[in-house]
N, C-alpha and C positions, 0 to 999 in steps of 0.2 A: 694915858699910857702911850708909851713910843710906839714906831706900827715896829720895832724889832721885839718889841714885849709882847706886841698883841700877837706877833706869829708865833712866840716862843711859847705863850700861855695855847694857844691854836694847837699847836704840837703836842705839847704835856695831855693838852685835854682828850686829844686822837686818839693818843697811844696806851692812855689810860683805858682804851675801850678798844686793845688791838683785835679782837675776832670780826665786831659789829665793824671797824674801820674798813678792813680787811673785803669782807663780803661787798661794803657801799662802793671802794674801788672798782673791785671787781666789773660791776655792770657798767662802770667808768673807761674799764678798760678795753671791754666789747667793743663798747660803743666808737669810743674813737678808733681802735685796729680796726673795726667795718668801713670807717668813714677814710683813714687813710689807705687801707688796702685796695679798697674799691677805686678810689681816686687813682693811686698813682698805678693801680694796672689800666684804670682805662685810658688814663694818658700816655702810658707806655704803648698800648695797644693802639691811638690814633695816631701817636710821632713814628712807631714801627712801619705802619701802614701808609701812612703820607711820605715818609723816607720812601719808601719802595714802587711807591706808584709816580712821584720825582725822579725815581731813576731812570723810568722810562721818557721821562724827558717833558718840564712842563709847557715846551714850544713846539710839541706836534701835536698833529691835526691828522684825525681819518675819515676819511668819505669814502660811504657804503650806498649799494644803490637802494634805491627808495621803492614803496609804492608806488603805485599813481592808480589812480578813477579814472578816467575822462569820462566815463559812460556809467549811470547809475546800472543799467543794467547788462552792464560786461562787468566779468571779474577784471581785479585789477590788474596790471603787468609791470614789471620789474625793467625799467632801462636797464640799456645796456652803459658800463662802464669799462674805458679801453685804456690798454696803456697810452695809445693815444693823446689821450685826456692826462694822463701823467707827462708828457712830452711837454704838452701845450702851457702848463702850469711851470715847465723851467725857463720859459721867455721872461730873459730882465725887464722887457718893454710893458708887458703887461700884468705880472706878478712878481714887482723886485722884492716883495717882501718875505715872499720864498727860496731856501737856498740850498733844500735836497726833496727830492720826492723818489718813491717805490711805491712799487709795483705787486701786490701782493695775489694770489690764485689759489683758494684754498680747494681741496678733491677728498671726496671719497674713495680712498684706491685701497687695494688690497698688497699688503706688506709680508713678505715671508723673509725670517730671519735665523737662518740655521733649524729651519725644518720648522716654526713657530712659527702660524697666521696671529698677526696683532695687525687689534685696529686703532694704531696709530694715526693722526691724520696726517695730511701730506700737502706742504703750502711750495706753492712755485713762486718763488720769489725773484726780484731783479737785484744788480749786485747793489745796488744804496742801499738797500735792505738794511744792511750793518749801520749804515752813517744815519741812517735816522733816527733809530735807536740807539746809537751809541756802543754798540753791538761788539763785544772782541772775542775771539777762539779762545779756549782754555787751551784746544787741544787743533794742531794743521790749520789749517786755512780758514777763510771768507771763501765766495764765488767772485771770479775775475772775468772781467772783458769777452777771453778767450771762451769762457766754460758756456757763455749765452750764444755767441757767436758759428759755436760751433754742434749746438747741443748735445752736449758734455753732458754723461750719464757718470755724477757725480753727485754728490747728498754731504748735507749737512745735521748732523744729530742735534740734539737739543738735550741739555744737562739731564734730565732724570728717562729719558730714553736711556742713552749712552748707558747712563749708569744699571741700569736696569737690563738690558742687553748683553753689557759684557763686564761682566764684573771680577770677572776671571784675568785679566787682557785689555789692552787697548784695543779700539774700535778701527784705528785708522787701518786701512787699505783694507777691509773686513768689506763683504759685499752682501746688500740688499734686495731683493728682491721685487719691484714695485711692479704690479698689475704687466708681470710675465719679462719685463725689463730688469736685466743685472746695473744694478748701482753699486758705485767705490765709494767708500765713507771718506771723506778727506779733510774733516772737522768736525770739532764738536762746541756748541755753546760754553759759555761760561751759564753759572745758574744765573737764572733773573729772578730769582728768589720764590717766597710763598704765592705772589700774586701774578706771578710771572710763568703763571703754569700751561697757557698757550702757545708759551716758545718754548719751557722746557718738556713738553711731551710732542712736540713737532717733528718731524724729519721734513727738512727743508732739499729742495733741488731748484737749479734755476729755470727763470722764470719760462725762457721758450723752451726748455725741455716737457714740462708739465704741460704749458697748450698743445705742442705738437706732436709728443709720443705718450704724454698718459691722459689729456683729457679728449686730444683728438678733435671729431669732428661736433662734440657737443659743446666746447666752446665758441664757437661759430653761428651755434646756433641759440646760444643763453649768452654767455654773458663770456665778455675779454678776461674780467679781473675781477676779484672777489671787495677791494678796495683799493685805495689807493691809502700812502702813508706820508705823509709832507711835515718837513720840518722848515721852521720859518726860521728867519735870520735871525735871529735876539727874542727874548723873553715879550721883551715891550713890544716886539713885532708881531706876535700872534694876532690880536684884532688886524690889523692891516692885512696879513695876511689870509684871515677867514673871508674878510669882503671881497679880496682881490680871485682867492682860489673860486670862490660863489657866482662873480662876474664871468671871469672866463670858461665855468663848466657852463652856467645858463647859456653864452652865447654857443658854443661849442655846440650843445643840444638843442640848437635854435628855440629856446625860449622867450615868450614874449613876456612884458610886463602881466603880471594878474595868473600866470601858467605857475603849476604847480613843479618844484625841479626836479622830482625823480632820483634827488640822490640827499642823504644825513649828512651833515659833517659835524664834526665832535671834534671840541679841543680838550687836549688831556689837562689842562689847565681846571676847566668847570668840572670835570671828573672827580680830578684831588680835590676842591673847594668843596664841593656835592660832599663825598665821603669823609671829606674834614670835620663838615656841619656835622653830617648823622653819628658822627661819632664823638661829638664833642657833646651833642645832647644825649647818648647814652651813658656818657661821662656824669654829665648833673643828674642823670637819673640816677643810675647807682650811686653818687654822695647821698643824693636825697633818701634809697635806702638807708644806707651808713646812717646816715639823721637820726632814723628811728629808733635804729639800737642805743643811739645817745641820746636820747630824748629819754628813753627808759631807764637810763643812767642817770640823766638828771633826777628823775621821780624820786628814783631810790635817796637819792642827797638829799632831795626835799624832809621823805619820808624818815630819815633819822637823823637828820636835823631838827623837826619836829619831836620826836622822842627825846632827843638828848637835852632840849629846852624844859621839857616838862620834869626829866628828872632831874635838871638842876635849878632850878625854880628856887629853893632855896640857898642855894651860890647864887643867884645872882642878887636875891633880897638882901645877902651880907654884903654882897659887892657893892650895893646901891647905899647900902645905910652907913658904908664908912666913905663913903663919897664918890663914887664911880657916876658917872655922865651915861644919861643913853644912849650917846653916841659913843662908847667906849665899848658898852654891854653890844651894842647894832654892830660895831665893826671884828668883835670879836666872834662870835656867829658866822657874821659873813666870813672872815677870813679863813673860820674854819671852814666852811663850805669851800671855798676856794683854793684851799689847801689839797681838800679830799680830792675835786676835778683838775687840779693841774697834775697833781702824782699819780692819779689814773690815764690822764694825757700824756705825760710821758713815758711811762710805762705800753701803755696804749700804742703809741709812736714803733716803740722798739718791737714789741708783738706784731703791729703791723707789716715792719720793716721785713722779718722772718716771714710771715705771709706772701707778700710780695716774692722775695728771692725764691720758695720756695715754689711760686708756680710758675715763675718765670723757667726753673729748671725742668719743672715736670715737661713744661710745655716742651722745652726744647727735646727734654728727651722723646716722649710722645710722638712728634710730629716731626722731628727735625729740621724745624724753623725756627729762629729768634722771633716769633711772633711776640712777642711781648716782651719790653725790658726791663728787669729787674733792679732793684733799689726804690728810691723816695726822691720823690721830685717837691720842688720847693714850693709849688703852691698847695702841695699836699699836705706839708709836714704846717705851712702856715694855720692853711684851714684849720687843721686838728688841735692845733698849739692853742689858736683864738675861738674853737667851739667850745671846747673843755674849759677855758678860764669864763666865758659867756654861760656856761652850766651853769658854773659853779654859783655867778650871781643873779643868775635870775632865779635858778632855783633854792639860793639859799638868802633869797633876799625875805623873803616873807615871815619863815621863821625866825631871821636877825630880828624880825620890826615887831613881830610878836614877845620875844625876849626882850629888848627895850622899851616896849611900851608896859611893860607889868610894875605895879606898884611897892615900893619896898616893905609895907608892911603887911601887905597880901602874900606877898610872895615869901615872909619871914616863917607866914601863920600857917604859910601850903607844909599838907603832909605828902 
């Protein structure tokens, strides 16, 4: 037989038995919408999440101060970290592979806003602030020159403050309250999205206002800056950049060789990679769920595959005794098998697809983040396309070879 006959006889044979057909899809089609759904949300959910943590830019570097021991039996202590040290980090001669750094000051301070104490925090920042991050106002300004220069009792909101504050009205020239100081709002962030929720619940003011009128004389006595925020020249410049910033804070700190340096640096580069990995294997974790429910899907194909052999035992004794091949009877079996898991795969597919869109909306509505993107991505729809046709034979392989291997005159005399 043609392989158009052996599909056509494939078909005829299916639909002659539409309920049992019917139900064996079914768990066909669990299985593969588990196994695409699951996929293409969890790759919607790492490319969302890797998008948003790239915006913050994969060529900055932040250094936080450190521990340190010297003494097994002193607790430890916290270097100090200065703007200073952000200064000394913009010399070409000694870190050309640097080409913005800021200054960052985060406080505990107390916030009154139209009669409402929030404990918002409150980061003093330097005006690169913006240029590190890539940073642009939705709404008035950045901090300029002047605002440091002068300490300018001026603030900057951050997207879901703002929005949460004044939703009635614009925010701009609206005054703040900070720890007994009148602040002018004279901007506002753009959102920096879901993960971006330390700048969007911030109120920012610059950097020498925050040492000199709100943290006073306890930075003096702890610590200049809470970090520092450096962006390197180019993408490729990052490593150049982490040895070069690491040389001149150790010397800066008088450290010798074998001295422990008292400060983290962290490039947001290993960050994304880090969260790229953990999320790329919670990705093959849930396919490998998905697996199972198609695993159970194949059984079922197995399981009345098997049935459907035994009651045609005699169709096939007639088939064989007016001349049919066992490999005619072996590929008709299989094909049906193959038939049953690829129509449950496609179907499967499209039920997926619905899954997918629909918790990408929920999500969004829920949370208000594009956290996950909705539709089918193509290594997803692959998978599913090549598990279901891989069902089909290997679970329908067995009862093909059981079917061709039976004798035509046993199988004439079967009741």
């Amino acid at each position: 037989m043609s392989p158009f006959e052996l599909v056509r006889a494939a078909a005829e044979s299916l639909a002659a038995q539409t309920l049992r057909t019917l139900l064996t899809i079914l768990g066909v089609i669990i299985g593969t919408a588990s196994v695409i759904s699951l996929l293409s949300l969890g790759d919607g959910l790492r490319n969302s999440v890797v998008s948003q943590l790239n915006s913050f830019g994969t060529d900055v570097l932040v250094v936080s101060p450190g521990q340190v021991l010297d003494d097994p039996n002193r607790p430890s202590v916290t270097p100090r970290l200065t703007a200073a040290d952000g200064a000394a980090l913009l010399d070409p001669a000694r870190a050309p592979a640097v080409a913005v750094v800021a200054a960052d000051l985060q406080l505990a301070a107390s916030v009154v806003v139209k009669g409402r104490q929030l404990g918002t925090p409150v980061r003093g920042v330097s005006t690169s602030f913006g240029a590190v991050y890539g940073l642009t106002p939705a709404l008035g300004r950045l901090f300029i020159a002047s605002d440091e220069a002068r300490l300018a009792r001026v603030a900057v909101l951050g997207w879901e403050v703002a929005r949460e504050l004044f939703r009635d009205g614009t925010p701009l020239g609206s005054t703040l309250i900070i720890n007994g100081y009148s602040f002018e709002v004279v901007g506002v962030l753009e959102s920096a999205g879901a993960f971006g929720f330390e700048q969007n619940l911030a109120i920012f003011v610059p950097l020498s206002t925050a040492q000199q009128r709100l943290a006073g004389p306890a930075v003096t006595r702890t610590q200049d800056v809470s970090q520092l925020l450096i962006r390197a020249r180019t993408t490729d410049a990052v490593g150049a950049a982490e040895t070069q910033v690491r040389a001149v804070l150790r010397d800066r700190h008088g450290l010798h060789d074998g001295q422990p340096e008292g400060f983290s640096l962290q490039a947001n580069r290993d960050m994304i990679n880090a969260a790229s990995g953990i999320l790329g294997g919670l990705t093959a974790f849930l396919a490998m769920v998905g697996g199972i429910a198609l695993l159970v899907g194949g059984i079922g194909i197995m399981n009345i595959m098997v049935v459907s052999v035994t009651q045609r035992t005699r169709e096939i004794g007639l088939r064989r005794a007016v001349g049919a091949r066992q490999s005619d009877i072996l590929n008709q079996f299989l094909i049906e098998a193959v038939v049953l898991s690829l129509t449950g795969g496609v179907l499967g597919i499209l039920v997926g697809y619905g899954i997918t869109t629909t918790s990408a909306i929920a999500v969004l509505i829920f949370t208000g983040s594009a956290l996950i993107s909705g539709g089918l991505t193509l290594s997803s729809i692959l998978v599913a396309t090549i598990s279901s046709v891989l069902v089909g034979l290997i679970f329908g392989l067995w009862p093909a070879i059981q079917a061709a291997r039976k004798l035509p005159v046993d199988a004439l005399r079967f009741e």
